[in-house]
Every structure is written in structure tokens, then in C-alpha cells.
GUNUKE-543818 format. One line per field, with one value per residue (C-alpha): residue number from 0; residue in one letter; x negated, y negated, z negated. Coordinates in steps of 0.1 Angstrom, whole numbers, m for minus. Each point is the difference from the previous one (the first is absolute). Layout:
N
num <- NUM_...
residuo <- a_...
X <- X_...
Y <- Y_...
Z <- Z_...
This chain:
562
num <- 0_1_2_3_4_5_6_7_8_9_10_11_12_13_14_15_16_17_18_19_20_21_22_23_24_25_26_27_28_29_30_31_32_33_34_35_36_37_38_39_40_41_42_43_44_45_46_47_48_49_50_51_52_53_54_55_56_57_58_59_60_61_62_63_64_65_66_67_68_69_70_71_72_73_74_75_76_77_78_79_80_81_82_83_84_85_86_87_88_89_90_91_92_93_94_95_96_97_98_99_100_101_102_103_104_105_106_107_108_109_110_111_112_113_114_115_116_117_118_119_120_121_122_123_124_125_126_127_128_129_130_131_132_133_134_135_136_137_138_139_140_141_142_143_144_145_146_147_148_149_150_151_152_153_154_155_156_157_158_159_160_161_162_163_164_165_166_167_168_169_170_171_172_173_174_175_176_177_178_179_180_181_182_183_184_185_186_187_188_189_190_191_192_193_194_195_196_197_198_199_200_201_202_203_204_205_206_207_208_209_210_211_212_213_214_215_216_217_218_219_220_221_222_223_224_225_226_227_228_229_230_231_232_233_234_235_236_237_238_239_240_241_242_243_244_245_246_247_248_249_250_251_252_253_254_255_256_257_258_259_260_261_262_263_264_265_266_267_268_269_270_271_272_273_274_275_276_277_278_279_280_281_282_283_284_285_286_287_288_289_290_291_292_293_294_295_296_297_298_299_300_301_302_303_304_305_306_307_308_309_310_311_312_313_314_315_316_317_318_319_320_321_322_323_324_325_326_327_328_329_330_331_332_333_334_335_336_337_338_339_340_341_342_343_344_345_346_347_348_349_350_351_352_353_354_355_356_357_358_359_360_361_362_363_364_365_366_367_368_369_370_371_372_373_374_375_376_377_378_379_380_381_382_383_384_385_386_387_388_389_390_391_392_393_394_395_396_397_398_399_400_401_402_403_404_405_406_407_408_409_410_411_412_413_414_415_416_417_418_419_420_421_422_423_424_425_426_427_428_429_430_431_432_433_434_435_436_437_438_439_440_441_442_443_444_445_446_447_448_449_450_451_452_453_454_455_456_457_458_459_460_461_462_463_464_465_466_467_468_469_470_471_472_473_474_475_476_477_478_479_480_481_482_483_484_485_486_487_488_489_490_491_492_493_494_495_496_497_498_499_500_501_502_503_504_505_506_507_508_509_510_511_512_513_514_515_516_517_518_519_520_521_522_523_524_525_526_527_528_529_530_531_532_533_534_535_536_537_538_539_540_541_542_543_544_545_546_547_548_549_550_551_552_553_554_555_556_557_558_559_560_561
residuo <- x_x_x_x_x_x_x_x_x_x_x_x_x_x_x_x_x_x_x_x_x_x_x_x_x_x_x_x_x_x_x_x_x_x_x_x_x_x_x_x_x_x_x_x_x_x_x_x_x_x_x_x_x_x_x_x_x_x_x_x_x_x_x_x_x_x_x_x_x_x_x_x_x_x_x_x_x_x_x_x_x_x_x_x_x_x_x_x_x_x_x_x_x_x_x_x_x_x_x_x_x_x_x_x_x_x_x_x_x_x_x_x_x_x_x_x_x_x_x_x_x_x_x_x_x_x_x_x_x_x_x_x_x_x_x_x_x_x_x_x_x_x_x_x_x_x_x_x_x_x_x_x_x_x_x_x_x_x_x_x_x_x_x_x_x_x_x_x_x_x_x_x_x_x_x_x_x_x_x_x_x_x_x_x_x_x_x_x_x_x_x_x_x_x_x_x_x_x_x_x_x_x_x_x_x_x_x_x_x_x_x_x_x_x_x_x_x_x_x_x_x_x_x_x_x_x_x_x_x_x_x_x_x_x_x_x_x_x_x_x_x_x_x_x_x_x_x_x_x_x_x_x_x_x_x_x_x_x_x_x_x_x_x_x_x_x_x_x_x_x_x_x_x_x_x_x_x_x_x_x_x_x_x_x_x_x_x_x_x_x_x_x_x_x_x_x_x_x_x_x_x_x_x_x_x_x_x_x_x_x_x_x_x_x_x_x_x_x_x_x_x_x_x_x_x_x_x_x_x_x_x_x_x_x_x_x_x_x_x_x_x_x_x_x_x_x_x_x_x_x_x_x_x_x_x_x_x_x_x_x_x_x_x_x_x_x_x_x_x_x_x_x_x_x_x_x_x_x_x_x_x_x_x_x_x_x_x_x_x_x_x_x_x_x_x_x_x_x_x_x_x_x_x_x_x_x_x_x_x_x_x_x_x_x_x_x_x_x_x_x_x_x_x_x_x_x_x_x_x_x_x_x_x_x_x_x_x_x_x_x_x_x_x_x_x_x_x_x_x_x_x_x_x_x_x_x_x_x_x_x_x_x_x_x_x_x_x_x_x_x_x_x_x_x_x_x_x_x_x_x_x_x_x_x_x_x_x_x_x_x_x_x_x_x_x_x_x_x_x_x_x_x_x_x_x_x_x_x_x_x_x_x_x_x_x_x_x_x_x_x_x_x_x_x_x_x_x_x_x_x_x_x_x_x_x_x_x_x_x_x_x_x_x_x_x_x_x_x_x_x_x_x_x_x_x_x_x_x_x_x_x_x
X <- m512_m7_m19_33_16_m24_5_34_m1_m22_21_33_m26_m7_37_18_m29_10_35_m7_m22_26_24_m16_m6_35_6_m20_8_36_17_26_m3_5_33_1_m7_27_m21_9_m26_14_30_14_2_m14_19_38_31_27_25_m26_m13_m33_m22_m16_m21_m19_7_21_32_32_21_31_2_17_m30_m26_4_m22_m5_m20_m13_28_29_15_4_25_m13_19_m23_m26_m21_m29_m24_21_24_23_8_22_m20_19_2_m25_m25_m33_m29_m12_25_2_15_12_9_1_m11_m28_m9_m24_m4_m17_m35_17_10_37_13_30_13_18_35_9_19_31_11_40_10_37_33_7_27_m4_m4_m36_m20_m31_m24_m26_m31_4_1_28_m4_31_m7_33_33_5_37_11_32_34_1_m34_m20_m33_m12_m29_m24_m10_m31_0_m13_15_m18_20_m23_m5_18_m27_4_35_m6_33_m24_30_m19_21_m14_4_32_18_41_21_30_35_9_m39_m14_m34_m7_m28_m6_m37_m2_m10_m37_2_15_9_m19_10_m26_m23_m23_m26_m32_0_m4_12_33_29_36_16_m23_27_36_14_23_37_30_34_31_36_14_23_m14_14_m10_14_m14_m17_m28_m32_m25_m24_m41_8_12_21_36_25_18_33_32_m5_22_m13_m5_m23_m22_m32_m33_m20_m23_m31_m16_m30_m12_m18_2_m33_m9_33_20_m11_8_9_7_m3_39_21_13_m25_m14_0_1_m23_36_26_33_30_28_m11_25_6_m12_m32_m28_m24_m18_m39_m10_m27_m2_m33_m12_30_1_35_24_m8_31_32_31_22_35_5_7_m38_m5_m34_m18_m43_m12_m32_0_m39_m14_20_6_33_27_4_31_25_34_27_24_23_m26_22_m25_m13_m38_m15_m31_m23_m34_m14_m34_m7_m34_7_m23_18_35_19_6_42_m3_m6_22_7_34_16_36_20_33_m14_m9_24_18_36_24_5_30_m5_m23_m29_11_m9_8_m10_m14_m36_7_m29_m10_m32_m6_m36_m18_m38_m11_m36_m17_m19_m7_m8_13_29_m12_25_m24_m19_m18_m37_m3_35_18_24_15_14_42_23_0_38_13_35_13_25_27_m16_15_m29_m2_m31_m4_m25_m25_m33_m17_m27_m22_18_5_41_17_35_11_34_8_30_m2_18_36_3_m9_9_m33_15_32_m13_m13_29_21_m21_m17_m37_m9_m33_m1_m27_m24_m27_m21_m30_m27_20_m4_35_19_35_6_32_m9_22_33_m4_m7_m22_20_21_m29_m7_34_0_m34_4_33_m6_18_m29_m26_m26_m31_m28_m29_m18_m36_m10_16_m11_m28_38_7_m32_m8_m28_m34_m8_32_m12_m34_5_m24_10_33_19_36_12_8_m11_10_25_9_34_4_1_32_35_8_34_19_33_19_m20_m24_23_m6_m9_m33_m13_m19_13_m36_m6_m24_0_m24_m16_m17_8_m27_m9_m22_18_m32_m20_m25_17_m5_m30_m10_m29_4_m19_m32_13_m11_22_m16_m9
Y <- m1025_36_4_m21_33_27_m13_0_35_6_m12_13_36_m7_m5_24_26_m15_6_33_11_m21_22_35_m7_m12_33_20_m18_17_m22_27_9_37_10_15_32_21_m2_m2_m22_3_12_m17_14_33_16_m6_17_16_m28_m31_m19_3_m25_13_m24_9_m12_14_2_0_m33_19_22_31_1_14_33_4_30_4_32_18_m14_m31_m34_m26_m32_m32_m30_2_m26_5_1_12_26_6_34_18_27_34_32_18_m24_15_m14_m11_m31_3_m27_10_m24_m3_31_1_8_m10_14_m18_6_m9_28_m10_11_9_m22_6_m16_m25_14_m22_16_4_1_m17_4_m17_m22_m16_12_11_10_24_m1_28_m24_6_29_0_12_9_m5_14_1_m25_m6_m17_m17_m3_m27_5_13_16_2_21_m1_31_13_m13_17_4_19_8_m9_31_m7_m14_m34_m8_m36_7_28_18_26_1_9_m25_8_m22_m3_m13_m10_2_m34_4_8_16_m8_29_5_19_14_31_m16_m22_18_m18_15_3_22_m1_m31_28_7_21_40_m8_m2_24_5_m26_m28_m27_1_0_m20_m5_m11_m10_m5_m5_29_26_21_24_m14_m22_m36_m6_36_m10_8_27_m9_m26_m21_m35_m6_28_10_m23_12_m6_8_m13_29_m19_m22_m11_4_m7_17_28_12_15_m2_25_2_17_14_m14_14_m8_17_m29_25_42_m4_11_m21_m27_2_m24_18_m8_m15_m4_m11_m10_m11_m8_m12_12_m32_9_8_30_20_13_3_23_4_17_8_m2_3_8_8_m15_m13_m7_m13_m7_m8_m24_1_m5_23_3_20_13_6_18_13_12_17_m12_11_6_2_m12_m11_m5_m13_m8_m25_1_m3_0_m11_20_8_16_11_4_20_14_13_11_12_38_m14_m28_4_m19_18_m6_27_m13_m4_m8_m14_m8_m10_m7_m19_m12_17_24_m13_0_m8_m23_m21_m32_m28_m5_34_25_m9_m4_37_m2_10_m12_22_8_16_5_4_24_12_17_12_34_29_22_14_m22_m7_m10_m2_m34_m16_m2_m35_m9_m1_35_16_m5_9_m1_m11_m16_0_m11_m7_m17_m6_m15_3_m4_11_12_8_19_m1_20_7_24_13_m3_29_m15_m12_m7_m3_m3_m12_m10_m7_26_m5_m12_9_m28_m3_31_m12_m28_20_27_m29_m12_m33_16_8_22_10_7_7_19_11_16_15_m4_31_m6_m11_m6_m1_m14_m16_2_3_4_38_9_17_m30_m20_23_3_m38_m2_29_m10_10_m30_m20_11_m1_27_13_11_27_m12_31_m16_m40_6_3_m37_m13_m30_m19_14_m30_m3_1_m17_m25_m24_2_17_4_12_6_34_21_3_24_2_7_m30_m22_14_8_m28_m5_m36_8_m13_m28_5_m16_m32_m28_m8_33_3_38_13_34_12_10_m19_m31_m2_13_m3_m43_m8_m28_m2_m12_m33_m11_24_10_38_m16_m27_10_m16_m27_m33_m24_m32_m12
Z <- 950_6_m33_m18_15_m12_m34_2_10_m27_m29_15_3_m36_m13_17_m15_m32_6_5_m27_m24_15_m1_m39_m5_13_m23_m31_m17_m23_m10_m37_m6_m13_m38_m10_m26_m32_m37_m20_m35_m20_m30_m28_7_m33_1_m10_21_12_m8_32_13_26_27_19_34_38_31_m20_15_m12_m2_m32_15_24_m20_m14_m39_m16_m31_5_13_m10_20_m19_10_16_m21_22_25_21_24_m29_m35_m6_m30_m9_m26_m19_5_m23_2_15_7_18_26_11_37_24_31_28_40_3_m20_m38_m24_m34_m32_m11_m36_m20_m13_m34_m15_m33_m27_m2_m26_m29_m10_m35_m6_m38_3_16_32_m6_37_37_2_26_m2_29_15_m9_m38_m22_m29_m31_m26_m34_m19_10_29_12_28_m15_11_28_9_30_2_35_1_38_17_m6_m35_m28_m34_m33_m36_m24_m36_m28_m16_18_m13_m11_m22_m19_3_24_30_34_24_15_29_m8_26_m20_6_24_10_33_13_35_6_34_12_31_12_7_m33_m28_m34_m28_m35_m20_m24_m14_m12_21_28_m13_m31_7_m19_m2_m20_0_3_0_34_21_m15_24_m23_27_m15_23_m23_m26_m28_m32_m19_4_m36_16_m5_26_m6_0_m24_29_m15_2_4_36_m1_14_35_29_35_22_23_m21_14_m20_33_24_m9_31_9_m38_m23_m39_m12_m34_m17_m23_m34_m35_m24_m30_m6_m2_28_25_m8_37_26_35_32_11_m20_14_m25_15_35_29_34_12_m9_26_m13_27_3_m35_m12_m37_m10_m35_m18_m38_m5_32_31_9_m23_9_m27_14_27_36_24_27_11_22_6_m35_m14_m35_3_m30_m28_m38_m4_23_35_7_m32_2_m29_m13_27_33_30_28_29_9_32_6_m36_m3_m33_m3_m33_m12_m17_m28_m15_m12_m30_m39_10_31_34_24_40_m9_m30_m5_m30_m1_m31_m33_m4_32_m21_m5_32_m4_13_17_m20_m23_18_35_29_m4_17_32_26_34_12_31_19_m33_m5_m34_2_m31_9_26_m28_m28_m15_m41_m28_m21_m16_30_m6_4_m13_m30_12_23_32_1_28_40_m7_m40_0_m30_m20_14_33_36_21_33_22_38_19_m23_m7_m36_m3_m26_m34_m23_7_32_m17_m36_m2_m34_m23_m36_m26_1_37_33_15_25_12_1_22_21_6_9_28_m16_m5_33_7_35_21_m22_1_m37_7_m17_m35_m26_m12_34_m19_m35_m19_m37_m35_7_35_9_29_24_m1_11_27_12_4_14_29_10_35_15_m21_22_m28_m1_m21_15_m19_m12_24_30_m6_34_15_m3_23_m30_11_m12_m18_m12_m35_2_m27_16_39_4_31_m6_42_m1_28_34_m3_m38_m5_m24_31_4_m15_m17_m11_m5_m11_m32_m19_27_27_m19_30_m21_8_38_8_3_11_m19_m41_m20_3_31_36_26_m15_m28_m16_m28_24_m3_m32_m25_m22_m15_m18_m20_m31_24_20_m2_m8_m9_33
């Protein structure tokens, strides 16, 4: 019995030592699988254009999209999908490489070098008869005249990029640049941002680029005009203007877009130009604001009658004039800089403004004879050509010479308001034809309005033009209640401009602290108008660049293929 008990002992010795040795290595096993490590194992494709999707697979991603922040290089993409192991990303502009992927506090960045791809081409050699929409992923190119057609829509994505195609690629042989027309009853629905421009420019390489390429970009409202309603458009544009009468037709919406190396000569004839934007006829119900038109083979801007306001425009180193008005414009603009390059100016005289009633201006009798009498105000405007020497003589790399800061002609009745124009061999010509001096006469009678402006830098300051003498332009012009000013080319340090305000690759137009042009400005008359913001300053910038992020001095080299 007493050995029955040892070996009970034994085995109960034996199994609670079991026990225990079972449970000291239960205790140092671990059965907990490591949590993932943020990776990225592979990127698909690794060549893709901007706005296309791109896979990237890996582990330790966040399930919720918003989550995990991408970047391809430095520029953040957005996140369309994501699971723990896949993430689908929209390629940005201006990708670059490497793709990173940051999540919970951690980042990992690609050992795959990512590359950016050329964006399809979709070629455009019709007119769009139907609401159309073009989207950042492709690049269009216009073959031709191309109008959008009465009824239709052409809804055009920010960021999306637009080239004119040479002459040369007319399929109707008939050698017209490519040219977009809105038509009359048509809409354009433009609208960039300040981070994603539209671009309409060029379809030739980058540095080979020149003025008049393509055509430009042509906007036909049915506001009032005064022509009659068989005129045929100039540039060899279809069709004729129509008597129209609605003061706020709607055309649509331009914002934040640039027009690039437009302007194109269809003939050696005059007035066989199309402009870098060309509006005939163009409502108040329009939206136009933040344009820059660079390169321009013919004038910048042209507004042949109509009734658009529209505010922040660039005219930057165009051929011929800047900012031209006739046939009965009525419409208000605030806030326009030109930048010429003292180089380049057209065979007809270049000018800062130029306004004609029409050609001769008169007689004005009636709607669509004569009348409305182009009558538009512009307030807040810069025209910068030169610090030195002002030159009427043939540009060296233009066809002639540059003219006049403001030559107002014909019959017109335009009115300007604290407004700066430096560097032409002319600040104001005042100009009637033989027979009449009925700009004059306009002006004596309070309908042109120049006041607070200030010409500096101009070897003529003043001057009147055939049957207007010059002491009658002078009188007008210093009329003291006017407020206007020349500054003597001896005393243009006096007005604090920016030092790089003529750097025709990276300007900056904010005057400096203290320059008297951030002052004085006067908004009486026209200038009450409720359009206008009462700014202090005279010019077209105070103390905020509004060219800022959307603009570009350089287009001749940028890349715009991918």
C-alpha cells in the first residue's frame, strides 16, 4: 500500500511537471502575426498622362480614400479608391517622380521611377452642331475654322489644353488657321482656375512658336452693333453680323484662360486678321474675366460692338495693338495689363488703345448706321513698352513703328480712368478726320472722359491729329478738374514702378511702397458706373498681384503635350 502511494506521488510529480513545462512553453511561444509595414510594391503603368488613373499596389493603406495623402514628386494627386493593399490615383499636372504614399503617420516612397505621358490628341476639323464637352485628359487640335453653332454648347474642363493648328492643315485647302468661332445663339463654357488655366496656343513644337500661328478664339453675341446687318466679319470669318439688339446676350463664361501665339494673317490685305480675341457683338450676359493673350499677331483684344464687361486682362507682347474698340462697343473693363516688347510692333502703327466709331465714324444716324457711337470705359488699365528712349521708328523685329499710348479716332466716345501708359513716342492722339472734329466734339461735351491719367515717359505727351489742332488736345487733356499728368521721361524714377516691371519674362507690376500711383485716383462721371470697384490707386495693380499662378511669360518653351 505504501508503495501504491509512492507511485501515485510519482505520476501526480510527473504530471504536474508536465503541466508546467507545457505551460512555460505556451508562454514563450507568440502567435501574434506582426502588423504590415507602409510599402509600395509596384505602380501601374509607370508612364501616364495628366488626368489618367494610375494603380498603386503595396500594404498598410488606409481604406478610406481621403486618408492617404499621394504626391508624385511634389505635387499632390487625388485619391479616386483605396483598400488596404491598392490605391487609385489621378495623375496631376505636372507629375514628377517619385510617387509617395503617406498614411497614419508614416510615408513610403516608390523605388519606381514614374513618368510623365503624352495626352491623346482628339483632332477637331467640323463645326459643333451639339453640346460638347472637352476634358483635361485629351489635347484638341483645330484644323480650320471650327464653329460652335447656334444652339450648341461647348463645355471645355479646367486644365485643358487647346492648340490652333498652321494654315497648312486646312483640310478645306483653303489655308485657314484653325480658328474656334462661337457663333451667334452659341455658348463657350470656359472656366480654368487660377491653379488650372485653359490653354489655347499653338500646335507647333515648343521654341518654335511665332505670332500668328493659328487664328485665335472668336466670340459672336447678338448684343447691338453699328453696321448694317449684311457686314461681313473681318479675317475671312463666315456669315455677316445680323441686326441684333439684345443688350444682355449670353455667349458664355471665359475665365482663367490664355490665348497664345494667335492672330493669324490670312492675306497681305488689310483687315484680313483674326485677333488673339475677337469679340463681335457680345452681350452683357457674358462672363469674361482673367485672360492673358500672349503673342498676338494682330491686336490682342478687339471688341467690335456689343455690350460684355470684363475685368483682369494681359495683352503681353503682342503685334499690333492692345486693346481696340469700334462699331459701337459700349461695355465696361477694369483692370487690363499690356506689356509690349519695344522690339515688335505692327507696319499700321502700334498702339495701347485704339478706338474708332468705325471707318470714318460718320455720319451716325441710326441703329446699325452709325450708332450706337463706341462708347466703352476702362478704368485701372497699365501700358508698358520702355524705360528708355521712346522710338517711332520701324521696330527691329516688327513690321514698323510703334504709335500712340491712346489713339482716338473717328468719331469714337470712349472713355478711360486712372490709367497709366508709358514709353511710346505718343500718350494721346486726338484725332478727327478732315471735315469734322467730331472726337473732339465728343469730348468737349463730356462723353470722352480721360481722367486720372497719368502718360509717362512719352516723347510727344499730347498731340491732336488732321483736323484736330494740338492745343485743342491739350486743352482737353489738362483740364485741371481731369486730374490727368505727364511725367517727364527725366522724372519716371518718380513713380516707384517695380524694378522688374518690364522684364519680359518675370514681371512684377506692384508699384513701390510709396509710389504716388497708389494714390489719387478719381471715379467721377462714367467712372461712377456700379461695375467699377472705386480703387485707390491708378493703374492696374494696388498692393495684389492678380497675375498670379495662372499666367505664363514663357510659352515659346512650355510643354504642352503631357
Amino acid at each position: 500500500m505504501h508503495q501504491v502511494r509512492r507511485r501515485m506521488a510519482g505520476w501526480a510529480y510527473l504530471l504536474l511537471t508536465g503541466v508546467g513545462l507545457f505551460a512555460a512553453v505556451s508562454a514563450c511561444k507568440n502567435d501574434d502575426t506582426p502588423a504590415p509595414v507602409l510599402s509600395i510594391t509596384s505602380i501601374s503603368p509607370t508612364s501616364a498622362p495628366v488626368g489618367s488613373s494610375v494603380v498603386i499596389t503595396g500594404t498598410a493603406f488606409n481604406a478610406t480614400p481621403s486618408s492617404n495623402t499621394v504626391t508624385f514628386g511634389t505635387v499632390p494627386a487625388q485619391v479616386t479608391g483605396a483598400n488596404t493593399t491598392s490605391l487609385t490615383v489621378i495623375v496631376p499636372a505636372n507629375a514628377g517622380t517619385p510617387i509617395a504614399v503617406t498614411t497614419g503617420g508614416a510615408t513610403v516612397s516608390s523605388t519606381t521611377a514614374f513618368q510623365l505621358g503624352n495626352k491623346p490628341v482628339i483632332t477637331v476639323a467640323s463645326n459643333i452642331t451639339a453640346t460638347t464637352n472637352w476634358t483635361a485628359g485629351n489635347i484638341y487640335v483645330i484644323q480650320g475654322f471650327v464653329s460652335v453653332t447656334s444652339g450648341a454648347t461647348l463645355n471645355i474642363e479646367k486644365g485643358t489644353i487647346i492648340k490652333g493648328a498652321p494654315k497648312e492643315q486646312d483640310p478645306s485647302g483653303q489655308g485657314k488657321g484653325g480658328t474656334l468661332i462661337i457663333q451667334a445663339g452659341a455658348k463657350i463654357n470656359a472656366v480654368g482656375t487660377v491653379d488650372s488655366p485653359i490653354i489655347f496656343t499653338s500646335s507647333k513644337a515648343a521654341g518654335s512658336r511665332n505670332y500668328g500661328d493659328w487664328g485665335g478664339v472668336v466670340l459672336i453675341g447678338k448684343a447691338p452693333h453699328n453696321q448694317p446687318s449684311v457686314t461681313a466679319f473681318e479675317g475671312g470669318i463666315p456669315g455677316t453680323i445680323g441686326a441684333y439688339t439684345d443688350v444682355n446676350d449670353n455667349s458664355g463664361v471665359m475665365q482663367y484662360c490664355r490665348i497664345e501665339f494667335g492672330g493669324i494673317a490670312l492675306s497681305n490685305l488689310a483687315n484680313s486678321e483674326i485677333n488673339g480675341l475677337t469679340l463681335y457683338g457680345v452681350g452683357a450676359g457674358t462672363t469674361i474675366d482673367h485672360i492673358q493673350v500672349s503673342y498676338s499677331g494682330d491686336d490682342s483684344y478687339e471688341w467690335f460692338g456689343g455690350t460684355v464687361n470684363m475685368k483682369n486682362l494681359i495683352a503681353f507682347r503682342g503685334w499690333d495693338d492692345d486693346w481696340d474698340t469700334d462699331w459701337g462697343y459700349v461695355g465696361k473693363v477694369q483692370y487690363g495689363v499690356s506689356l509690349r516688347d519695344p522690339d515688335v510692333a505692327d507696319q499700321s502703327g502700334s498702339n495701347g488703345f485704339e478706338s474708332d466709331n468705325f471707318n470714318p465714324g460718320a455720319p451716325a444716324t441710326a441703329a446699325n448706321n452709325g450708332l450706337p457711337l463706341t462708347a466703352p470705359v476702362f478704368a485701372n488699365m497699365s501700358n508698358f513698352v520702355t524705360t528708355g528712349t521712346p522710338s517711332n521708328a520701324a521696330s527691329a523685329k516688327g513690321s514698323g513703328p510703334f504709335q500712340s499710348g491712346m489713339h482716338l479716332r473717328r468719331n469714337t466716345s470712349i472713355s478711360i480712368f486712372n490709367s497709366l501708359l508709358v514709353g511710346y513716342p505718343e500718350g494721346l492722339r486726338l484725332d478727327a478726320q478732315t471735315g469734322t472734329t467730331n472726337t473732339l466734339d465728343n469730348a468737349t461735351a463730356g462723353n470722352l472722359q480721360l481722367r486720372g491719367i497719368v502718360i509717362a515717359n512719352c516723347t510727344t505727351p499730347v498731340r491732336g491729329a488732321q483736323s484736330i489742332t494740338n492745343d485743342q488736345a491739350t486743352a482737353f487733356f489738362g483740364t485741371a478738374a481731369y486730374q490727368n499728368q505727364i511725367i517727364a521721361s527725366t522724372d519716371l524714377s518718380k513713380l516707384l514702378l517695380n524694378s522688374a516691371t518690364f522684364n519680359l519674362t518675370t514681371p512684377n507690376f506692384l508699384p513701390q511702397s510709396g509710389s504716388p500711383l497708389l494714390t489719387g485716383a478719381i471715379w467721377d462721371g462714367k467712372g461712377a458706373d456700379a461695375f467699377f470697384t472705386k480703387e485707390t490707386f491708378k493703374g492696374a495693380f494696388g498692393t495684389t498681384d492678380w497675375t498670379k499662378g495662372w499666367t505664363n511669360w514663357d510659352p515659346q518653351n512650355a510643354n504642352y503635350d503631357k
